[in-house]
C-alpha positions as CSV (number, residue, x, y, z in Angstrom):
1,X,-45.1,-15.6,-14.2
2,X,-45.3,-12.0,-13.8
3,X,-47.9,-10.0,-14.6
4,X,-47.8,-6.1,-15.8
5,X,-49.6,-2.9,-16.3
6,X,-53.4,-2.3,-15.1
7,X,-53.8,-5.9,-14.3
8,X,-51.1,-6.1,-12.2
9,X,-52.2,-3.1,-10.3
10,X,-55.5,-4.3,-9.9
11,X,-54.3,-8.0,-8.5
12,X,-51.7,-6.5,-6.1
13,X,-54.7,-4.1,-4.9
14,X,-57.2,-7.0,-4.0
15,X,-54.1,-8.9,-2.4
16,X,-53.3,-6.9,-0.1
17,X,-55.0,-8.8,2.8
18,X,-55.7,-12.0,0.7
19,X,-56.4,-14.6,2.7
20,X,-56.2,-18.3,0.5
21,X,-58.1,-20.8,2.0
22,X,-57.8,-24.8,1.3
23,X,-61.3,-25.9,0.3
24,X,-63.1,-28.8,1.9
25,X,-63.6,-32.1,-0.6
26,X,-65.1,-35.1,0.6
27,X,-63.0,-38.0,0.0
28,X,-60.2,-36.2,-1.1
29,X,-58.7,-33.4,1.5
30,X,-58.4,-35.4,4.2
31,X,-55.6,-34.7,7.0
32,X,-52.8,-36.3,5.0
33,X,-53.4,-34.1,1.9
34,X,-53.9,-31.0,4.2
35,X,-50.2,-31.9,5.7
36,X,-49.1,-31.7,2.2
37,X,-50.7,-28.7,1.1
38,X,-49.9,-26.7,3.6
39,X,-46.4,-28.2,4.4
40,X,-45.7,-26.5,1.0
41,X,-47.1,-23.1,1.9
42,X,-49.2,-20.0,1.1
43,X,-52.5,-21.4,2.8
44,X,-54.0,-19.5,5.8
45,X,-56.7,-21.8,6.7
46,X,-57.8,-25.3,6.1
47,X,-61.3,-26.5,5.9
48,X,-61.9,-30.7,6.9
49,X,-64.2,-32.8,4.5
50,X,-67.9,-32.5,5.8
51,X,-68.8,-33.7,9.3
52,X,-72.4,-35.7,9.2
53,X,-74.7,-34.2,11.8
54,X,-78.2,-36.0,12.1
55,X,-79.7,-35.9,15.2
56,X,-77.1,-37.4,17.8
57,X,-74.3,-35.1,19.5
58,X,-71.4,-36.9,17.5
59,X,-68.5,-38.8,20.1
60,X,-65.3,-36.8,20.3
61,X,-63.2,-39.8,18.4
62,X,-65.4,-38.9,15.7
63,X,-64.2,-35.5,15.4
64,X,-60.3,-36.7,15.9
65,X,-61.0,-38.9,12.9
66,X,-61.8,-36.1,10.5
67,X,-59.7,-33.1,12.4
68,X,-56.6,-35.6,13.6
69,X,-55.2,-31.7,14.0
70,X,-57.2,-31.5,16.9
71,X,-53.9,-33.3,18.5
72,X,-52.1,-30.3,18.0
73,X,-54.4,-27.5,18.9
74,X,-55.8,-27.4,15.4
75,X,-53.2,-26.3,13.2
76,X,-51.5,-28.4,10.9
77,X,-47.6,-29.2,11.0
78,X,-46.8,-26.2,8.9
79,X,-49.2,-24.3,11.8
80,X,-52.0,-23.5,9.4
81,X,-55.1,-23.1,11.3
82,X,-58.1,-25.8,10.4
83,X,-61.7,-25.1,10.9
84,X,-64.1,-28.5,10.9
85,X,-67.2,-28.3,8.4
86,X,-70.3,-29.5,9.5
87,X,-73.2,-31.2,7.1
88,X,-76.9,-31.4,8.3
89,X,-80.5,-30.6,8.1
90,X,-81.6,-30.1,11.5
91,X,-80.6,-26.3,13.4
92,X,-80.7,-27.7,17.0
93,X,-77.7,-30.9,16.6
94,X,-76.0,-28.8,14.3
95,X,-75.4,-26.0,16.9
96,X,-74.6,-29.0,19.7
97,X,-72.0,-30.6,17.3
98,X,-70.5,-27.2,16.3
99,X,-70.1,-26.6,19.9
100,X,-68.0,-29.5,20.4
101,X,-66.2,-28.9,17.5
102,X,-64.6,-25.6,18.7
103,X,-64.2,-26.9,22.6
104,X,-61.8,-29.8,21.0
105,X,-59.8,-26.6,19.4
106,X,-61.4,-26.5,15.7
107,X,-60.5,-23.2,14.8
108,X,-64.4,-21.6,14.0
109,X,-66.6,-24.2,12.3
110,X,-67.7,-24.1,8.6
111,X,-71.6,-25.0,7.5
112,X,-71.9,-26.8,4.5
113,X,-74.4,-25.7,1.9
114,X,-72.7,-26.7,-0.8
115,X,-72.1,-30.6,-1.7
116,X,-73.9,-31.4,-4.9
117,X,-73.3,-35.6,-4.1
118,X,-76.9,-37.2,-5.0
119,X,-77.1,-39.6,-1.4
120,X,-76.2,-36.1,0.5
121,X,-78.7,-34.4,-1.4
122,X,-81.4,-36.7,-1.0
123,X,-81.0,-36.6,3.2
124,X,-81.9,-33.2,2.6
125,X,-78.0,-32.4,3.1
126,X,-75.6,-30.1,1.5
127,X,-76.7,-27.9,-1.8
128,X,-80.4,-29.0,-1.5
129,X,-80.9,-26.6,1.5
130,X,-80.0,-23.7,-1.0
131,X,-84.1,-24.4,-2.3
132,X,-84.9,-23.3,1.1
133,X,-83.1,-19.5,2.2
134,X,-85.5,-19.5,5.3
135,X,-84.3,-22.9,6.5
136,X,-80.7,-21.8,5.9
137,X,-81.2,-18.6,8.1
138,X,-82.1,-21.1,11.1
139,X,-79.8,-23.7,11.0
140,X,-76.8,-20.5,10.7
141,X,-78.2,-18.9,13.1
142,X,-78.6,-21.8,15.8
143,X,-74.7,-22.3,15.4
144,X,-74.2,-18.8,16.0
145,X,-76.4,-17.9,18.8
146,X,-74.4,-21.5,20.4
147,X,-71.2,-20.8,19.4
148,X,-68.7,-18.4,21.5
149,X,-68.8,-15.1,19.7
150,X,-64.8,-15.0,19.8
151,X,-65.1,-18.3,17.2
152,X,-65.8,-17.3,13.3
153,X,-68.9,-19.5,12.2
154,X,-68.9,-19.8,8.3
155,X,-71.0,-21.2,5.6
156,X,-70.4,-22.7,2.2
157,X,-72.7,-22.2,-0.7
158,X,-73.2,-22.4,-4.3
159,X,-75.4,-19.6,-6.3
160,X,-78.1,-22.0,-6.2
161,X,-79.8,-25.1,-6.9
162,X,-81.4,-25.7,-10.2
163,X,-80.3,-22.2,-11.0
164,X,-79.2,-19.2,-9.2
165,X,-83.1,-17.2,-9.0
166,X,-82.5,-17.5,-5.3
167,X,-78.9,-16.4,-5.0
168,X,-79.6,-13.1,-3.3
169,X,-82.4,-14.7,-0.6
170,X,-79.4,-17.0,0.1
171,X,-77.1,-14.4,0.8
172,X,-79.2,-12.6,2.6
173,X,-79.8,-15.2,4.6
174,X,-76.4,-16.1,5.4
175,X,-76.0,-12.5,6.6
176,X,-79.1,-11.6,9.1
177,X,-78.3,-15.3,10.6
178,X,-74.9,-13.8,11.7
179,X,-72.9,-15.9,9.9
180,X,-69.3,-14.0,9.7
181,X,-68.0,-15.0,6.4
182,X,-69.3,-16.9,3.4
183,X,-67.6,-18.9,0.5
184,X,-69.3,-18.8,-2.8
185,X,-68.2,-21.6,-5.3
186,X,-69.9,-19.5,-8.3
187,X,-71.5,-22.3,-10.0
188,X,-75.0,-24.3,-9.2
189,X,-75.5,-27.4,-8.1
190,X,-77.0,-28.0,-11.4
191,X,-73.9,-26.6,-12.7
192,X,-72.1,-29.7,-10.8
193,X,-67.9,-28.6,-11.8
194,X,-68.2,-27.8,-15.1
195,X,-66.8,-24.8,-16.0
196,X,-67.6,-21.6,-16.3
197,X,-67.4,-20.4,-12.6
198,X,-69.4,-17.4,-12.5
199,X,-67.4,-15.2,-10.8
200,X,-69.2,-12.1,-12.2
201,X,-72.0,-13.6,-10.3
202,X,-70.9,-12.4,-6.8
203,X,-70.9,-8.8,-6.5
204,X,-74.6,-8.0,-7.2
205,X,-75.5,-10.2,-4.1
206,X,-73.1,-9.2,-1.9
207,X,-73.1,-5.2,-2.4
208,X,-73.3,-3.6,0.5
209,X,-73.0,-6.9,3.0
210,X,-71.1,-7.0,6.0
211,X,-69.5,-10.0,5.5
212,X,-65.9,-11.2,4.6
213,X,-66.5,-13.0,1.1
214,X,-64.2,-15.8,-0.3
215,X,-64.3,-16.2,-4.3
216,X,-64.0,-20.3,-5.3
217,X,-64.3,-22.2,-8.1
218,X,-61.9,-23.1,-11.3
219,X,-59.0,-21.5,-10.2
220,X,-56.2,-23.4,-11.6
221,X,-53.4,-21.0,-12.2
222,X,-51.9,-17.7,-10.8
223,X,-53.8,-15.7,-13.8
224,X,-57.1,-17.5,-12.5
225,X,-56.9,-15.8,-9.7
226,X,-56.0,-12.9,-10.3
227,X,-59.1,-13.0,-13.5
228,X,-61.4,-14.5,-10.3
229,X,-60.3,-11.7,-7.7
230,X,-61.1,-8.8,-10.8
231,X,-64.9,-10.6,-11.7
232,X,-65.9,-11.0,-7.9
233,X,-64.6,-8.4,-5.9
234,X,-63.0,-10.6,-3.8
235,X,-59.5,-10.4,-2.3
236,X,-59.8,-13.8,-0.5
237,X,-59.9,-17.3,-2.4
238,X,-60.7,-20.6,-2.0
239,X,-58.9,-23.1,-3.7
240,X,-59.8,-26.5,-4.5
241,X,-59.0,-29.1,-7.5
242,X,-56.6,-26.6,-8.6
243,X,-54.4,-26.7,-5.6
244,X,-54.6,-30.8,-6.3
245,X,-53.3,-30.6,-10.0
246,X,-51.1,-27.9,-8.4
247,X,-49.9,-28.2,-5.2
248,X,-48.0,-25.0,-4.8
249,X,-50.7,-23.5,-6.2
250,X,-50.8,-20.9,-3.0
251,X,-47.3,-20.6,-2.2
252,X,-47.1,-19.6,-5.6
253,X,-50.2,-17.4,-5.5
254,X,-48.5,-15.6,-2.2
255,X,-44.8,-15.4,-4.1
256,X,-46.7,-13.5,-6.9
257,X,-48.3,-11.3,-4.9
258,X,-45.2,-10.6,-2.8
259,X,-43.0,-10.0,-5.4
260,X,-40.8,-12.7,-4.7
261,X,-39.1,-15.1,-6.7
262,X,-40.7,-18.6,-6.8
263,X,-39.6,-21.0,-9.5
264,X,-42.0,-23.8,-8.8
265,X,-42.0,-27.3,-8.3
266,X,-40.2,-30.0,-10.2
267,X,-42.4,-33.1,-10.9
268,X,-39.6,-34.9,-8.8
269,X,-40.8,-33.1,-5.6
270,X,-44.1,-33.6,-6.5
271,X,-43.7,-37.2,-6.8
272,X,-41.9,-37.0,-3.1
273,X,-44.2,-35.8,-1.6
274,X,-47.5,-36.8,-3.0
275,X,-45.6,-40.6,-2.5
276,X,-44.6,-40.1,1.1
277,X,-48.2,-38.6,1.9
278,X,-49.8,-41.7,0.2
279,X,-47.6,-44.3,1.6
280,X,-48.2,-42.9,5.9
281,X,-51.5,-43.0,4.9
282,X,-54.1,-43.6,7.9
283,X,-53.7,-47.7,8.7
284,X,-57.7,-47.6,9.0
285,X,-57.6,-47.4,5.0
286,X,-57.6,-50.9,3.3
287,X,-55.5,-51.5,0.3
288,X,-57.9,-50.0,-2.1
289,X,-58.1,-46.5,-1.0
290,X,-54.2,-46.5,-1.6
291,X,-54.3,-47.3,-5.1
292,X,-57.8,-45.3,-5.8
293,X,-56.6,-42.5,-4.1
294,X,-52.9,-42.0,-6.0
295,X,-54.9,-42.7,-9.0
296,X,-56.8,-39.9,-7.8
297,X,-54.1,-37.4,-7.5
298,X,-52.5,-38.4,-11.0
299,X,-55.9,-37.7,-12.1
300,X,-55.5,-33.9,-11.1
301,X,-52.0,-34.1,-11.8
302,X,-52.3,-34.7,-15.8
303,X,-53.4,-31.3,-16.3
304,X,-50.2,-29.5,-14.6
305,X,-47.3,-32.2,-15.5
306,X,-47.3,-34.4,-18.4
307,X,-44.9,-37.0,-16.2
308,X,-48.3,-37.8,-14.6
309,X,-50.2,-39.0,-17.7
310,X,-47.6,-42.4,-18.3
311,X,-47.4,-42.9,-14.2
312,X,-51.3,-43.0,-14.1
313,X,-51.4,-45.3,-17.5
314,X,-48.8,-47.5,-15.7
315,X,-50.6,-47.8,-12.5
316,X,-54.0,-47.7,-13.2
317,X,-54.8,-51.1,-13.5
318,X,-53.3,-52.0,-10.4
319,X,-55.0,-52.6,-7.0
320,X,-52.4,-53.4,-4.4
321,X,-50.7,-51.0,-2.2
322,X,-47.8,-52.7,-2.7
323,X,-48.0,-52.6,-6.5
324,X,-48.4,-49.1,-6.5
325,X,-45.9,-48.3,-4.2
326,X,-43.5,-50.3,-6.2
327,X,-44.3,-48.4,-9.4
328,X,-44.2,-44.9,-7.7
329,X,-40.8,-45.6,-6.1
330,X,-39.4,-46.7,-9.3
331,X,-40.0,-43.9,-10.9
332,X,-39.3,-41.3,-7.7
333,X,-35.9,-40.1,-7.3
334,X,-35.8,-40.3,-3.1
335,X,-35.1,-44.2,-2.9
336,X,-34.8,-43.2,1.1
337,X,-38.6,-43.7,0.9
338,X,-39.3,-47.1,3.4
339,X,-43.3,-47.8,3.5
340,X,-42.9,-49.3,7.0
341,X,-41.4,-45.5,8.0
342,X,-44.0,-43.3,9.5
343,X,-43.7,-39.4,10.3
């Protein structure tokens, strides 16, 4: 879609230097959907679900469980770069663990203020620290005074908790601690995912902040972003559920911005790949998470391609790996597909 007049203008002007992020979703962007994502382009970094941090300086397997890029320097197989989120409470084994993190090759480390999940929440994890700016400031701060100043440390936030009162003591926070960027998903945590995201929100807090800001939350189409980019000031995005429902959702982002011609993707190549990303999943998974989690996708996929809405109808009473598998291949156009094939 092309886009004309002052609008366009204005989105080419914040994209100059846009950077698109791949946001970090526990339980759904793990290193298999990453490979996708960014086999099909237009991300520049990658963020892994949340690392829990309690007290303990975590084993290194644990980080090659939720970073497997960690195998190939961190980058991805496309050669995105991927940073490794941490989740805690406590300042001192966050900075140890983020430590780690970047000597195994994660690529910066990412602090999550953010999650809005109940059990995280109640561990005093995730959005809950947003009650608390001060306590923010010392746990950021820890990580940075630890970690390397040649290695970004970054932090992930909503506007607030129960509302956004605080949502300048949080930024301000973020910045004296030294933190060098920040990712807003414009929304509260009372606010959970449903839309509006507040993107207006942002530039009162961080006017006059040295700090590189990335704009998140409901972007789901090219026009979101550019609409997201115009309300917050912000040339660099984050995208989340949109790039699931979407999965060229950056590449097609970048093509716009570019001027270059993109067409898109047909839902037979979304099929492909979503199916052979599904099927190599990781062999620790039991049969379950196969089915849950290609129900999942479908899920996101309804609101882009209507082809998704009979697949997920036809499979979602099915439990097996095999069933699904069986479905999926029927209805893909790549019968070179073989489960017992990995890559």
């Amino acid at each position: 879609m092309q886009f004309t007049g002052k609008l366009s203008t204005l989105f080419l002007k914040y994209n100059r230097f846009m950077k698109l992020v791949l946001a970090p979703m526990e339980g759904v962007v793990d290193f298999k959907m990453r490979q996708l994502l960014t086999d099909l382009g237009g991300f520049d970094l990658c963020v892994t679900e949340f690392v829990r941090v309690v007290q303990a300086r975590l084993p290194e397997k644990v980080f090659y469980r939720y970073c497997p890029e960690l195998n190939n320097n961190g980058y991805t197989r496309a050669g995105t770069p991927v940073r490794i989120q941490l989740l805690g409470q406590e300042a001192n084994p966050l900075a140890e663990n983020a430590v780690r993190a970047i000597d195994l090759g994660s690529h910066g480390v990412d602090l999550n203020f953010g999650c809005p999940a109940k059990t995280v929440n109640r561990s005093r994890g995730g959005a809950v620290l947003l009650k608390d700016p001060e306590h923010m400031y010392t746990i950021i701060k820890a990580v940075r005074d630890a970690v390397d100043s040649k290695h970004e440390v970054s932090a992930k936030i909503r506007l607030g908790f129960d509302d956004d009162s605080k949502s300048q003591e949080i930024i301000d926070a973020v910045v004296s601690a030294g933190a060098n960027s920040v990712a807003i998903h414009a929304r509260t945590k009372r606010d959970g995912y449903n839309p509006p995201a507040y993107w207006e929100k942002i530039p009162p807090i961080i006017k006059g902040k040295n700090i590189a800001v990335v704009a998140n939350g409901e972007i789901w189409q090219v026009e979101d972003a550019m609409l997201c980019q115009k309300r917050s000031g912000c040339s660099d995005l984050m995208l989340g559920r949109g790039a699931l429902s979407h999965p060229d959702l950056a590449k097609k982002i970048k093509a716009h911005v570019n001027n270059e011609h993109y067409e898109g993707l047909e839902w037979e190549h979304v099929l492909y790949h979503l199916i052979h990303s599904a099927i190599h999943h990781d062999p620790a998974k039991d049969e379950k998470y196969f089915a849950s989690r290609t129900k999942q996708w479908l899920g996101y996929l309804k609101r882009q391609y209507p082809q998704a809405i009979t697949l997920f109808d036809e499979i979602r009473r099915l439990k097996t790996k095999e069933d699904v598998s069986a479905v999926l291949k029927k209805y893909a156009k790549a019968p070179q597909l073989d489960s017992n094939h990995d890559s």
